[in-house]
SERO-4910 file (N, C-alpha, C, O; in steps of 0.05 Angstrom, whole numbers):
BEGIN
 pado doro    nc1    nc2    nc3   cac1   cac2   cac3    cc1    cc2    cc3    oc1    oc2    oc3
  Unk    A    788   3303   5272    795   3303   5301    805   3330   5309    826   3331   5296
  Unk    A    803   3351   5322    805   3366   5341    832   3371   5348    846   3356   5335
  Unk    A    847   3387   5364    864   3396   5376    868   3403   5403    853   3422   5409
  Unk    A    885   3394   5427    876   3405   5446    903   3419   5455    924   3406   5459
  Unk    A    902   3446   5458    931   3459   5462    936   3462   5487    919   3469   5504
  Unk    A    962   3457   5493    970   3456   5523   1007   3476   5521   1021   3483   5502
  Unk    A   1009   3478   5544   1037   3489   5550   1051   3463   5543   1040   3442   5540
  Unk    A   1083   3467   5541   1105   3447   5538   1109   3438   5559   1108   3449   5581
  Unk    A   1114   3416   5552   1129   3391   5573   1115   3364   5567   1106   3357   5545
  Unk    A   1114   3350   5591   1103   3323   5587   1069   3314   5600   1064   3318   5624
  Unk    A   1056   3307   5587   1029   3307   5577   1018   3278   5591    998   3268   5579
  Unk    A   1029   3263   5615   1028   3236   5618   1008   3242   5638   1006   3266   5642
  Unk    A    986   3218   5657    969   3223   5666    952   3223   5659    950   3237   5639
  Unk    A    926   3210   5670    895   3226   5663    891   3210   5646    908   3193   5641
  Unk    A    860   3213   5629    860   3193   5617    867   3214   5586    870   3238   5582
  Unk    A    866   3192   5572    874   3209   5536    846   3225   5522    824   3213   5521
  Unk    A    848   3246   5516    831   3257   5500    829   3248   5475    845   3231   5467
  Unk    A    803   3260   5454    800   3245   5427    816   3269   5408    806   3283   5390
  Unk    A    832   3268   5413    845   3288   5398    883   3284   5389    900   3281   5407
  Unk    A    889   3284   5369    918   3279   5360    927   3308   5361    921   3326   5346
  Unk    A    947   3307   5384    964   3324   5396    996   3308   5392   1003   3284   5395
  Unk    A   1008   3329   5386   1042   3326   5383   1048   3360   5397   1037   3381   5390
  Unk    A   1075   3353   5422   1086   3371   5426   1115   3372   5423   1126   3353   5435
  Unk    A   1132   3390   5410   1161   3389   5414   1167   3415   5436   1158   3438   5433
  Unk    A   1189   3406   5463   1195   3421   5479   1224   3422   5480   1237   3404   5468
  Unk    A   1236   3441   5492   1262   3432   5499   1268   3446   5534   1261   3467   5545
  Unk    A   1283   3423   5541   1279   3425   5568   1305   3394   5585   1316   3376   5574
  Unk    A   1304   3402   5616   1326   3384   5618   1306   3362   5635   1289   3367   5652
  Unk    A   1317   3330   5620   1288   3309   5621   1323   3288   5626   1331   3268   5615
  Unk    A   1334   3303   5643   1365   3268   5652   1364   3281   5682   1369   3305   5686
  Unk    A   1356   3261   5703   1364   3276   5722   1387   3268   5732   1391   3281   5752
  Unk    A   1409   3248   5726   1432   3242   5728   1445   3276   5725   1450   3291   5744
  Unk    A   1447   3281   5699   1453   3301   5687   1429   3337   5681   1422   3346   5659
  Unk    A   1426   3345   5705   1404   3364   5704   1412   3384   5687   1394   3390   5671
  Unk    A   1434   3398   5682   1444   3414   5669   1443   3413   5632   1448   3429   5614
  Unk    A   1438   3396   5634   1436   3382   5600   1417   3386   5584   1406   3364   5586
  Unk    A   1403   3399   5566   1378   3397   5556   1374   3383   5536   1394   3378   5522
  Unk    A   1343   3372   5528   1349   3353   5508   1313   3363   5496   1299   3379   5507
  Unk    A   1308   3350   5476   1291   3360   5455   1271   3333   5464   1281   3310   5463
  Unk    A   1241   3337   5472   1230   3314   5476   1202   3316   5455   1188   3336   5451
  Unk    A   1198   3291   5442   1173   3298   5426   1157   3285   5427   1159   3263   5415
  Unk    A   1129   3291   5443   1103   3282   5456   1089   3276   5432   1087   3292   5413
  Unk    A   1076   3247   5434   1051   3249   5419   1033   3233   5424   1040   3210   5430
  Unk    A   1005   3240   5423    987   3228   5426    966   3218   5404    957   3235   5388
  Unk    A    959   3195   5402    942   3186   5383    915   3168   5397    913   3144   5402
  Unk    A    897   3189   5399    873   3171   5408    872   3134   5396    878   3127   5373
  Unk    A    864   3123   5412    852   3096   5408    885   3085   5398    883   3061   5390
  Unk    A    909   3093   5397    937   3075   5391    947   3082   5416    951   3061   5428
  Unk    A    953   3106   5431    972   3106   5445    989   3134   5451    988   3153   5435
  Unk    A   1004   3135   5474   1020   3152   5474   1047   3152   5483   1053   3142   5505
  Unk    A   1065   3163   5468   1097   3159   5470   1111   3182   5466   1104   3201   5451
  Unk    A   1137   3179   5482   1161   3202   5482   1184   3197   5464   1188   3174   5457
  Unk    A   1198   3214   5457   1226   3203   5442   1236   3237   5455   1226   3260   5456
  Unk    A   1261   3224   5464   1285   3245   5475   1303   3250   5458   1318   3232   5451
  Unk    A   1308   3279   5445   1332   3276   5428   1351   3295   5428   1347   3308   5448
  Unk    A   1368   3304   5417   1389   3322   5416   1374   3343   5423   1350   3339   5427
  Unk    A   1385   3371   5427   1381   3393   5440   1370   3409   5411   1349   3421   5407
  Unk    A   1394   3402   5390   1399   3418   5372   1369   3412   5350   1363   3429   5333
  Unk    A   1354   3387   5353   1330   3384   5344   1304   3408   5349   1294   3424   5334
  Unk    A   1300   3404   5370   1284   3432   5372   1278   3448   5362   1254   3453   5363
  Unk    A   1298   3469   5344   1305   3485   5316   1290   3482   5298   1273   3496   5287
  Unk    A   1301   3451   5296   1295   3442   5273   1263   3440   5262   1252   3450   5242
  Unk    A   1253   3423   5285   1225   3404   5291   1198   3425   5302   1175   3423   5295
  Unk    A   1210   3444   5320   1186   3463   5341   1161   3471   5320   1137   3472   5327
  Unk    A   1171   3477   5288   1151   3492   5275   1143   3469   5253   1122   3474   5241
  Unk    A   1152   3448   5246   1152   3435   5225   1124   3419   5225   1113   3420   5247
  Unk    A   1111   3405   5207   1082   3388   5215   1092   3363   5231   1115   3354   5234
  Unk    A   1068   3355   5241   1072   3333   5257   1078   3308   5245   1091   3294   5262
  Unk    A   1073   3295   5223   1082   3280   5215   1103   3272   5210   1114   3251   5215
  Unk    A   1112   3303   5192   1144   3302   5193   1165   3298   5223   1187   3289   5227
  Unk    A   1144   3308   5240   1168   3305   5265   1171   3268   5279   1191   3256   5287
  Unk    A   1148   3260   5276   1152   3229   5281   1166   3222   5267   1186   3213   5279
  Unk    A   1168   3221   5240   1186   3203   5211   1209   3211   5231   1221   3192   5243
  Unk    A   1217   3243   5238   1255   3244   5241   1260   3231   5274   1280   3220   5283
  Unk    A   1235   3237   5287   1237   3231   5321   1251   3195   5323   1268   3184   5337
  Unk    A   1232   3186   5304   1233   3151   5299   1266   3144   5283   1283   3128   5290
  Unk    A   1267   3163   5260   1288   3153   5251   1317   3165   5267   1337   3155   5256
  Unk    A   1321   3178   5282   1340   3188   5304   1349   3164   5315   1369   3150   5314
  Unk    A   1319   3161   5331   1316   3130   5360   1330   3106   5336   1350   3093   5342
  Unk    A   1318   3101   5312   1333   3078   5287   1362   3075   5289   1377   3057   5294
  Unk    A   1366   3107   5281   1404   3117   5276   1423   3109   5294   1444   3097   5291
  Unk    A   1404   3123   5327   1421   3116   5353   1417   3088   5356   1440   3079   5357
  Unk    A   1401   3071   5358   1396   3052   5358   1391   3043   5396   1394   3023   5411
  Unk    A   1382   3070   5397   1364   3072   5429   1349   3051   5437   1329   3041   5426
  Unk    A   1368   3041   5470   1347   3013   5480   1335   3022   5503   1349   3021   5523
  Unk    A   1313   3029   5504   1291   3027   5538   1276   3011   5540   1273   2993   5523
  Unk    A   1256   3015   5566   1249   2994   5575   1225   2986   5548   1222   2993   5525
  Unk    A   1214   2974   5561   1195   2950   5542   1161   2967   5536   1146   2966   5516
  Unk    A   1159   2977   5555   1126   2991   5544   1134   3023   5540   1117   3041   5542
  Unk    A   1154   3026   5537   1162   3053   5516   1165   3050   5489   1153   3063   5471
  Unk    A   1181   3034   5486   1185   3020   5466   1163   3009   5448   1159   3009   5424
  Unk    A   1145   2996   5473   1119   2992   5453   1095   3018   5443   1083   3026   5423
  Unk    A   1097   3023   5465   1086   3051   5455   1091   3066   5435   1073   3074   5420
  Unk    A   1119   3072   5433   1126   3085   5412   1123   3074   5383   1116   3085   5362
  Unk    A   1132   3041   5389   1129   3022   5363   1089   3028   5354   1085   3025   5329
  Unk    A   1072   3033   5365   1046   3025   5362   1042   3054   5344   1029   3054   5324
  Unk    A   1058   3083   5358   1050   3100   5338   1062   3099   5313   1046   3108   5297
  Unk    A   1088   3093   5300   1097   3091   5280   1093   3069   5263   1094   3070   5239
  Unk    A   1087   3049   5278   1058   3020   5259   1042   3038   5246   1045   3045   5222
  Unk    A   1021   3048   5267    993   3063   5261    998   3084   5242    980   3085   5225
  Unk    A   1022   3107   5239   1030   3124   5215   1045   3118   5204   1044   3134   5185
  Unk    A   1069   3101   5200   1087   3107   5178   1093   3078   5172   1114   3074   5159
  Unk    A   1076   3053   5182   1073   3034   5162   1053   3018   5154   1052   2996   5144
  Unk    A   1035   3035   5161   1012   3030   5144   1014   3034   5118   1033   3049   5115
  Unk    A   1006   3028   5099    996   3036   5073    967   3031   5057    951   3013   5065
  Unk    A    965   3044   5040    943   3040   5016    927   3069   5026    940   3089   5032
  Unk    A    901   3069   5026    888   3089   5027    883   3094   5056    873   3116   5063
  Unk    A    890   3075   5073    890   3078   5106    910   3090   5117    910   3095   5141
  Unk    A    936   3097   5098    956   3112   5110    953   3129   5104    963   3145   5120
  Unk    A    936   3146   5075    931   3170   5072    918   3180   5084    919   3205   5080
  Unk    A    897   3170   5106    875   3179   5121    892   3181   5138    901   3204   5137
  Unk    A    902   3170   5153    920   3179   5178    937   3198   5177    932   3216   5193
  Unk    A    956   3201   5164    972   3221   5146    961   3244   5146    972   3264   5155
  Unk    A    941   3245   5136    914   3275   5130    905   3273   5150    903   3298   5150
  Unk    A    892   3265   5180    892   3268   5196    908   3282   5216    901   3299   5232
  Unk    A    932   3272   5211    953   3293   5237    959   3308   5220    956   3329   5232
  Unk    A    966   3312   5202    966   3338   5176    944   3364   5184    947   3388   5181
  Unk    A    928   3355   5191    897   3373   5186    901   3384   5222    904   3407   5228
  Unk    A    901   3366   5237    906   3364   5271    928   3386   5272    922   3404   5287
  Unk    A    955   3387   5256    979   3408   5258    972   3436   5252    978   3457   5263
  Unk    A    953   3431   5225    946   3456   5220    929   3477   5236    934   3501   5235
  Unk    A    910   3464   5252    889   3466   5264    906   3485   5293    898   3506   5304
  Unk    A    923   3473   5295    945   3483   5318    959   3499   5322    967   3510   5343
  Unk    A    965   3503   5290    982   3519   5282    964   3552   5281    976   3573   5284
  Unk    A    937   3548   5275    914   3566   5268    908   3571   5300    900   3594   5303
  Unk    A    909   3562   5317    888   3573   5337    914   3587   5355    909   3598   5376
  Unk    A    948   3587   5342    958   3604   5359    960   3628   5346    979   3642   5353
  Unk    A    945   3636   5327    940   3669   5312    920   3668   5319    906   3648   5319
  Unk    A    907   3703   5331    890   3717   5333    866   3713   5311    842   3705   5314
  Unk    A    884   3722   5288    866   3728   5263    851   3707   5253    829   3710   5241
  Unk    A    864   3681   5259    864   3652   5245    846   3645   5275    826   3632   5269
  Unk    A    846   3649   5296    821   3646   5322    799   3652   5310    784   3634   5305
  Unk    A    795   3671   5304    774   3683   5295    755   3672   5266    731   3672   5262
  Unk    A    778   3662   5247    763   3656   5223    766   3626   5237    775   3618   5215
  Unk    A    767   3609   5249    758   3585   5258    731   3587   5269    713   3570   5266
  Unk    A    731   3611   5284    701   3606   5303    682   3611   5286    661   3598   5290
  Unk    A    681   3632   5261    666   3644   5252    658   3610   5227    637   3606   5216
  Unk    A    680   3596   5226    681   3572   5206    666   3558   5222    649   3545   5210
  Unk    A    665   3557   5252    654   3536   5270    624   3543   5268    608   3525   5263
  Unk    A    614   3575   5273    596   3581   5272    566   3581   5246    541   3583   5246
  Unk    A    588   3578   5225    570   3575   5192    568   3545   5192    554   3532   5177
  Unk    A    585   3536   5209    587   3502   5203    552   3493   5221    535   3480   5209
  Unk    A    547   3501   5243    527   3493   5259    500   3507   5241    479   3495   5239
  Unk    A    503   3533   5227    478   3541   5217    481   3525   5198    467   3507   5208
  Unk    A    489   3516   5179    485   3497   5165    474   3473   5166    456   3465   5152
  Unk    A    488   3458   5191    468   3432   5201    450   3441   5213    429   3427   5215
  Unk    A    450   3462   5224    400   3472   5225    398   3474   5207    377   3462   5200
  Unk    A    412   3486   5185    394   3491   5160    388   3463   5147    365   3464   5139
  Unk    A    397   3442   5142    393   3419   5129    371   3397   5148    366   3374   5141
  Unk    A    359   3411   5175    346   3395   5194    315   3396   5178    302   3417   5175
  Unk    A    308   3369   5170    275   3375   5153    250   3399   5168    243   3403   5191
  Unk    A    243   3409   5146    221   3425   5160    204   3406   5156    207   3388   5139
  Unk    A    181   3408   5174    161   3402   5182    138   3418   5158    148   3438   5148
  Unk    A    113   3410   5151     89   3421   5132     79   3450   5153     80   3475   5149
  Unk    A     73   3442   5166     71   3479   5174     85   3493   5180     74   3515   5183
  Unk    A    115   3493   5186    134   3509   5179    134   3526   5149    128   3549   5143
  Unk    A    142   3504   5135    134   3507   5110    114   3531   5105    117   3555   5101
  Unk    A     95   3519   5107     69   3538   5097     67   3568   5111     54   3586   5100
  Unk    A     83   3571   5137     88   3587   5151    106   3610   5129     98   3633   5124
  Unk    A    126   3599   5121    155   3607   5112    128   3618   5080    125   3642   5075
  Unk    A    118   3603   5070    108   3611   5043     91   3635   5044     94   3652   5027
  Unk    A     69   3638   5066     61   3657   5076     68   3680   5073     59   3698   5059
  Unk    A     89   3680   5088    106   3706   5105    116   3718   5061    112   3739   5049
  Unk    A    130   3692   5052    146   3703   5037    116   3718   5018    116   3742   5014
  Unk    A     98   3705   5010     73   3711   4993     68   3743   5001     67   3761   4984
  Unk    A     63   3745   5035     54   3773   5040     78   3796   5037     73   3820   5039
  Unk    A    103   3785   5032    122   3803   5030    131   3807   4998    150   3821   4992
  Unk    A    118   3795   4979    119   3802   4954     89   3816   4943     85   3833   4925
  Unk    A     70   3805   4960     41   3827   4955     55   3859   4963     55   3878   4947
  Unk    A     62   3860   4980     71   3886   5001     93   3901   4982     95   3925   4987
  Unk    A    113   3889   4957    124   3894   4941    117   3904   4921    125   3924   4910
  Unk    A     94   3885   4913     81   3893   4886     61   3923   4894     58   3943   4879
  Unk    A     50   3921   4916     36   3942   4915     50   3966   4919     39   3987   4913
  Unk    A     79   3967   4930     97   3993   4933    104   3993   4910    111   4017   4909
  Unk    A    110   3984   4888    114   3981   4858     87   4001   4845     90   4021   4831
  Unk    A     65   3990   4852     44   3999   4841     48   4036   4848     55   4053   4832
  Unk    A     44   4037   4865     35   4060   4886     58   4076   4869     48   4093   4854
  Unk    A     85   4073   4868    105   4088   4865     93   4097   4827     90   4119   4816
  Unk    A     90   4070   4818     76   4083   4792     57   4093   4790     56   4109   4771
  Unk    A     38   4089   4802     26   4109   4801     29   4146   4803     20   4165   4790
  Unk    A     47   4143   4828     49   4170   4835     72   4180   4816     77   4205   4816
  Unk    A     85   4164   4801     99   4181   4775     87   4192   4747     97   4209   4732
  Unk    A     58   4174   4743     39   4178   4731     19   4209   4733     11   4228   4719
  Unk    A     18   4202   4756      1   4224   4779     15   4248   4770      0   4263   4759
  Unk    A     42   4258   4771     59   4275   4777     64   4278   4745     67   4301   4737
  Unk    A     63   4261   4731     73   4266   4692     37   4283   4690     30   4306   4684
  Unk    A     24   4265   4698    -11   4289   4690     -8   4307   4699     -8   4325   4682
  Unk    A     -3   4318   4732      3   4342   4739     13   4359   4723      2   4380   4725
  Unk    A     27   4360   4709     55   4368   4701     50   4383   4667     61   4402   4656
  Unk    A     31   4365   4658     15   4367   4638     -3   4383   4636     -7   4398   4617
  Unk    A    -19   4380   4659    -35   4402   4660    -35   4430   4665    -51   4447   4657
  Unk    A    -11   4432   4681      4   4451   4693     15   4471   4668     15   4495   4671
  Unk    A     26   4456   4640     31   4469   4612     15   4474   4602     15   4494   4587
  Unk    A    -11   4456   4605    -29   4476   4585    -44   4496   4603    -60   4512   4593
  Unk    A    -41   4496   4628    -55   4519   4645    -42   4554   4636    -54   4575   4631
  Unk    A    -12   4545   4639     10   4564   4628      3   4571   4598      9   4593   4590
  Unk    A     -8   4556   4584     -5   4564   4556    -36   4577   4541    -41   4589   4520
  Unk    A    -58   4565   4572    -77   4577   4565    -80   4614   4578    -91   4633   4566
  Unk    A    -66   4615   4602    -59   4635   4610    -57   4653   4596    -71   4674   4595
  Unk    A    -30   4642   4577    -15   4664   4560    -32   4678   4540    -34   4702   4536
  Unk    A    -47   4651   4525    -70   4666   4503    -92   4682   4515   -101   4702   4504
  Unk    A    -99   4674   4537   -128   4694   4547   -112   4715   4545   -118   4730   4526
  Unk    A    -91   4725   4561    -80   4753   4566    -68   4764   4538    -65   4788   4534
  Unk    A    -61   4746   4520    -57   4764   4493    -91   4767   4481    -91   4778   4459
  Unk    A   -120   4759   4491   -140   4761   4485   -153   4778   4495   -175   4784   4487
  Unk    A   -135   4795   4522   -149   4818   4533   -139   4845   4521   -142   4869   4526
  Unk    A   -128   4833   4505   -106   4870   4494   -132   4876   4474   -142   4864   4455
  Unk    A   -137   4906   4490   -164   4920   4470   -154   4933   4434   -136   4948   4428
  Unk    A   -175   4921   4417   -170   4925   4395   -189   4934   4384   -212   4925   4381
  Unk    A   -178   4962   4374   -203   4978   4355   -214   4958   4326   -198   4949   4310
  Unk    A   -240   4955   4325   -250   4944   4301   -253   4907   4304   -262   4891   4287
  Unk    A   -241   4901   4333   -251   4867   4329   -276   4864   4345   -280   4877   4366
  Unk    A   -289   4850   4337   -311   4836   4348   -305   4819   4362   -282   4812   4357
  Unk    A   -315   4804   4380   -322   4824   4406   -291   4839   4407   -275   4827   4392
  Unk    A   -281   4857   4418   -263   4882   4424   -244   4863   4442   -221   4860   4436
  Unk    A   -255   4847   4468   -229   4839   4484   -231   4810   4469   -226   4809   4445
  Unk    A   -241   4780   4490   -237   4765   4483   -243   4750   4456   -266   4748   4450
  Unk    A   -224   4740   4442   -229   4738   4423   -224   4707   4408   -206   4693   4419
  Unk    A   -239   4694   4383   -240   4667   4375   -203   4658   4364   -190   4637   4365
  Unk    A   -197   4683   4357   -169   4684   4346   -147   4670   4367   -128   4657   4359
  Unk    A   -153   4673   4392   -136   4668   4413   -135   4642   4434   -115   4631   4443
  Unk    A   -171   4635   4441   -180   4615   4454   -208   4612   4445   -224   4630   4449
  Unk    A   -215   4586   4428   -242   4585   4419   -250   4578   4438   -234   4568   4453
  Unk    A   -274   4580   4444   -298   4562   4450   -299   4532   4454   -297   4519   4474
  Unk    A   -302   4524   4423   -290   4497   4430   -270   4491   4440   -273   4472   4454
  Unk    A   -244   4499   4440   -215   4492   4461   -229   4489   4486   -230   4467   4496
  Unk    A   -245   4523   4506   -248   4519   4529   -268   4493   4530   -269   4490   4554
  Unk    A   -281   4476   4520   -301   4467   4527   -284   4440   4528   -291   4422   4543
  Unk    A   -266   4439   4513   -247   4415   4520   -235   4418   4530   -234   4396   4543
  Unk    A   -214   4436   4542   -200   4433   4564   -216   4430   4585   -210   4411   4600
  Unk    A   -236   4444   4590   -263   4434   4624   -268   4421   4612   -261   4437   4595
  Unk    A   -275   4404   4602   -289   4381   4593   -320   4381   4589   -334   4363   4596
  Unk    A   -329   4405   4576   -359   4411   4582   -374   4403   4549   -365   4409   4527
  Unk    A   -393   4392   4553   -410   4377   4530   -426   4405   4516   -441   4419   4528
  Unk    A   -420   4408   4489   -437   4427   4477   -467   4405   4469   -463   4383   4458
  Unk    A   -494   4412   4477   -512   4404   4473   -526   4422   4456   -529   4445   4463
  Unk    A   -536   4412   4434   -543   4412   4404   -578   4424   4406   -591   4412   4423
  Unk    A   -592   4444   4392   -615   4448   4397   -627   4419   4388   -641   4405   4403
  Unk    A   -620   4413   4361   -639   4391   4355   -629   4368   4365   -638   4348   4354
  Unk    A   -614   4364   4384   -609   4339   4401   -634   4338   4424   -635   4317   4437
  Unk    A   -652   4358   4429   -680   4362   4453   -695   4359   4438   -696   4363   4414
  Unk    A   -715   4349   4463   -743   4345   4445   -752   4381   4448   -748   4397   4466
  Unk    A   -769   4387   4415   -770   4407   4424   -803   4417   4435   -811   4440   4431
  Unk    A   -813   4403   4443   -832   4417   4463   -833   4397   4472   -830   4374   4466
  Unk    A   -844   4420   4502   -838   4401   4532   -863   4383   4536   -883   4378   4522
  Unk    A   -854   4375   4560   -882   4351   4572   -907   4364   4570   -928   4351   4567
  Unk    A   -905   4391   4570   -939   4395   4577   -952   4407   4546   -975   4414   4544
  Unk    A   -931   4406   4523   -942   4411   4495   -926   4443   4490   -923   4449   4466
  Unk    A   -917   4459   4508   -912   4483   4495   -879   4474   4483   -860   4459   4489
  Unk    A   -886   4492   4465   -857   4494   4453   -839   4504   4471   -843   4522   4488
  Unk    A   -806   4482   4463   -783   4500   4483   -777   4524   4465   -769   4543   4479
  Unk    A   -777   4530   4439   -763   4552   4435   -767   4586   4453   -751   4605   4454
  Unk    A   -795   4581   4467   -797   4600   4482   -793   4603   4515   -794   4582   4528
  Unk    A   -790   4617   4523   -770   4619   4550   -798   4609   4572   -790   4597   4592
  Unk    A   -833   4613   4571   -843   4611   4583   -863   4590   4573   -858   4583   4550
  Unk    A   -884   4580   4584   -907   4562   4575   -936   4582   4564   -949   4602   4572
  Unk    A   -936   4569   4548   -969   4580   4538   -987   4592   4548   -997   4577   4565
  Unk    A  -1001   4617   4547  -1022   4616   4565  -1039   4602   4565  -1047   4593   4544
  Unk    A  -1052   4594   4595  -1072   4576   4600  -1069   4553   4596  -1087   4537   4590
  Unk    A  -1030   4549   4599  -1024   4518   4603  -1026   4510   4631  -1014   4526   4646
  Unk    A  -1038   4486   4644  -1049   4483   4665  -1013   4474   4679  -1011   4476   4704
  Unk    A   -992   4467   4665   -976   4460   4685   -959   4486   4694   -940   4482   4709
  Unk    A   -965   4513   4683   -956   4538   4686   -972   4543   4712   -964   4550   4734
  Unk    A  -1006   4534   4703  -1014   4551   4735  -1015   4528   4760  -1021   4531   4784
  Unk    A  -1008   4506   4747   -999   4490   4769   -967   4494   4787   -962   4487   4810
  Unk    A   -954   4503   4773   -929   4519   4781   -925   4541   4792   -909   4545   4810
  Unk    A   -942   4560   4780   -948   4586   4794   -959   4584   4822   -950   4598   4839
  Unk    A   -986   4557   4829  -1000   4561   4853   -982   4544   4873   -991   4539   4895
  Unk    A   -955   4535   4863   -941   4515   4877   -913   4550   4888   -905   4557   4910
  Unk    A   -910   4555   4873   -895   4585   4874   -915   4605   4898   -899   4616   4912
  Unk    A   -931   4609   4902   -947   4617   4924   -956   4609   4937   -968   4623   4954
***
């Protein structure tokens, strides 16, 4: 149940809200005697009732901050002590809230009990700033919660699986991409050393030396085979070719036979 906070005094009128409200005021409530002040303690209990108890001045002190429960037990046992007589539907009133809390028992008085317990606290919270604030923000997680527990529907669903499916494709492939390009950048990087290291040997292969064969570049420094693996170029083998061509002449020679017809078929295609 709720809280509804009001200024001090008396709370009579109107109809009752669903909410368990207790106020202690102090204020002058004899108009015989206006000068007099006296300690009055309001309370309201949806669906029981509502009643006053008037008491010493010096209560107030006592009662203004204390929980509400506690202040009925002392408000009631005061009115007991004095042994205070008014009229008949005060009396009942007041009798209906101290039935309804403080003689009940079993597990129905602990619910009541924990009710204006929870109601004091609640009261006690919404007159701090700080404690305003972590209520609303409590009020506010409290409502996303009951949407969150409202059934989805099958195409919501499938909606929600979607979205999440294309946003873990969209993951994996920035995963990919990123490895790749560290891959990309480790080959770079690699190649880049042996570019540096082939550098270095050609130019110790250009220093002219009396008596080497050939004089500049030399097998000592960068073979042949190295360059052909670093470019990646295929040494092809004489006896890996057929060795004479389509038209019967042998390849070992640079031209075709005389009076091979696909020579002067080439020649009259050449003019």
């Amino acid at each position: 149940m709720g809280v509804v906070l009001g200024g001090c005094g008396w709370f009579g009128g109107g109809g009752m809200s669903d909410s368990i409200l207790v106020r202690v005021t102090l204020d002058s409530y004899d108009v015989v005697h206006p000068s007099e002040k006296q300690t009055q303690v309001y309370v309201q209990i949806p669906e029981v009732g509502r009643a006053s108890w008037l008491l010493d001045s010096s209560f107030y002190g006592r009662l203004k901050n204390e929980p509400w429960p506690h202040v009925i037990d002392e408000a009631h046992s005061d009115y007991m002590r004095r042994g205070v007589v008014s009229d008949s539907a005060s009396a009942a009133a007041r009798q209906a809230i101290v039935d309804w809390l403080l003689l009940s028992e079993g597990a129905e008085c602990d619910a009541r009990f924990d009710a204006v317990q929870e109601a004091w606290e609640l009261d006690q919270a919404r007159q701090h700033p700080v404690a305003r604030k972590l209520l609303a923000r409590v009020t506010e997680l409290e409502k996303q919660l009951a949407e969150c527990s409202q059934p989805v529907s099958e195409a919501e669903l499938d909606v929600a699986v979607e979205e999440l499916s294309a946003e873990l494709r969209m993951r994996l492939a920035l995963a990919s991409a990123q490895r790749g390009r560290r891959e990309l950048r480790a080959r770079v990087a690699e190649l880049e050393a042996q570019r540096e290291a082939l550098a270095a040997r050609l130019r110790a292969g250009q220093r002219w030396k009396w008596g080497r064969t050939p004089p500049l570049v030399s097998q000592d420094y960068v073979s042949q085979d190295e360059l052909r693996a670093i470019f990646g170029i295929e040494l092809t083998a004489p006896w890996d070719e057929d060795p004479v061509r389509p038209c019967g002449c042998p390849r070992r020679f640079d031209r075709h036979a005389d009076g091979c017809a696909t020579a002067a078929a080439e020649a009259g295609e050449s003019s």
